[in-house]
C-alpha positions in Angstrom: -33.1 172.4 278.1 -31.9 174.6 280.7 -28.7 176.4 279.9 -28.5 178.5 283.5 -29.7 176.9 286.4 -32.1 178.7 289.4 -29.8 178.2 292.1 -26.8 179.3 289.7 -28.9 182.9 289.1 -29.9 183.1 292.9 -26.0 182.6 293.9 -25.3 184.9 291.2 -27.6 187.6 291.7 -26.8 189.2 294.7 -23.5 189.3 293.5 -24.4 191.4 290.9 -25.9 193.8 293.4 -22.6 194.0 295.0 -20.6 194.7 292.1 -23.2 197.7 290.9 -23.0 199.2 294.3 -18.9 198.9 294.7 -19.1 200.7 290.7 -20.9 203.5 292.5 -24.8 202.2 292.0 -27.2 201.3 293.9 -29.8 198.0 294.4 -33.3 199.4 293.8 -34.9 198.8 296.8 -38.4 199.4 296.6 -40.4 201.7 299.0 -43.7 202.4 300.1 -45.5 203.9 302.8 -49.3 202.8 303.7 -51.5 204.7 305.4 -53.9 203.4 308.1 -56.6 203.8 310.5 -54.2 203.5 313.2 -50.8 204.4 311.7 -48.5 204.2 308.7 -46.6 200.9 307.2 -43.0 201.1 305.6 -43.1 198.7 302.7 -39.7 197.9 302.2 -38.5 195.6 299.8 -35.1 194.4 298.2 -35.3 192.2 294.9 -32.4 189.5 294.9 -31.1 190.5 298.3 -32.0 188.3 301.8 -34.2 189.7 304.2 -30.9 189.3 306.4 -29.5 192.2 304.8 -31.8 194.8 306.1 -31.1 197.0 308.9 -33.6 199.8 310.9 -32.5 202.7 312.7 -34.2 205.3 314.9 -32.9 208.4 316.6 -35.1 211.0 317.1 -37.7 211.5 315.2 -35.4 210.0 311.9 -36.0 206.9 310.9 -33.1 205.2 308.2 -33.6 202.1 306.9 -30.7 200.1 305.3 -29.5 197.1 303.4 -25.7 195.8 303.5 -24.4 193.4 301.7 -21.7 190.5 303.7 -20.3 187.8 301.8 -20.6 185.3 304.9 -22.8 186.2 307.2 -20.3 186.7 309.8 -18.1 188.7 307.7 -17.2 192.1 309.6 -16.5 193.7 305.9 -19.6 194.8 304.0 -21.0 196.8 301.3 -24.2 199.2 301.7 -26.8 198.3 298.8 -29.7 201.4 299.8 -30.3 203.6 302.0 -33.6 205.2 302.8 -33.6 208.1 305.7 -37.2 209.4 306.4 -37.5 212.8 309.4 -40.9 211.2 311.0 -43.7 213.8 311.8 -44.7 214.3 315.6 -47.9 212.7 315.4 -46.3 209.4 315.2 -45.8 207.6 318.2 -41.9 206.7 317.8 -41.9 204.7 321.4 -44.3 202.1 319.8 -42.9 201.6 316.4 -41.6 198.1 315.0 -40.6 195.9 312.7 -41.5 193.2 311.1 -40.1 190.5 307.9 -42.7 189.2 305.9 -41.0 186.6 303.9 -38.8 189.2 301.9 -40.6 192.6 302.3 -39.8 194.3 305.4 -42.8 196.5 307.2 -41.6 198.8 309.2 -45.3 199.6 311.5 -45.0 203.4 313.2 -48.7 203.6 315.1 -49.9 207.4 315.1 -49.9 209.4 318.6 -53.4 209.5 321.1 -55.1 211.9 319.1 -57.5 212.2 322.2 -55.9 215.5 322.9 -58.7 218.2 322.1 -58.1 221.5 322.7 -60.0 223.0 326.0 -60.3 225.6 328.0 -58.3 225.9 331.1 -59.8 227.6 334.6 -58.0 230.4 335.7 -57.1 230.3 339.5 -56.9 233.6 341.7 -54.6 233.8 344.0 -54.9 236.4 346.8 
């Protein structure tokens, strides 16, 4: 026999979340960055939170990624749950980076720069 419901602890949880962050906590988002071939992957996700919640920022080279919570979802009111700022290195390629929700884990994709660029030597012109 089931004393607590699902869909009572799904309604219930996030609520929880909100009430740790207004006491001063945080949600534990969990992080992770992948390394590829062709770039790195931001593994972001945020147990007993919707994927609605999360937020990606980019100025500069800085990228923050963010979760707040809103009662509705058109509620202007809300309450941050995590916050994750990372100062990107310049062999990622900023201009191509996105972002995409897989179910509820968010990957944030940065591609790395054209590494094509070897060093060479340059000709020296002489002007007379």
């Amino acid at each position: 026999m089931k004393i607590i419901s699902s869909k009572i602890i799904r309604d219930f949880a996030p609520q929880m979340d909100l009430l740790n962050t207004i006491g001063g906590g945080v949600a534990q988002a969990q992080v992770r960055l992948d390394k590829r071939e062709q770039g790195v992957i931001l593994r972001v996700v945020l147990p007993s939170a919707s994927p609605d919640t999360f937020h990606v920022a980019l100025h500069n080279q800085r990228l923050t990624v963010y979760g707040a919570y809103r009662h509705q979802p058109d509620d202007e009111l809300s309450a941050p749950l995590f916050m994750r700022v990372l100062d990107l290195p310049a062999n990622l390629d900023v201009a191509r980076i996105d972002a995409v929700q897989h179910g509820a884990e968010l990957h944030v994709r940065i591609p790395y720069k054209n590494t094509n660029d070897e060093p060479r030597e340059l000709d020296i012109r002489h002007e007379e």
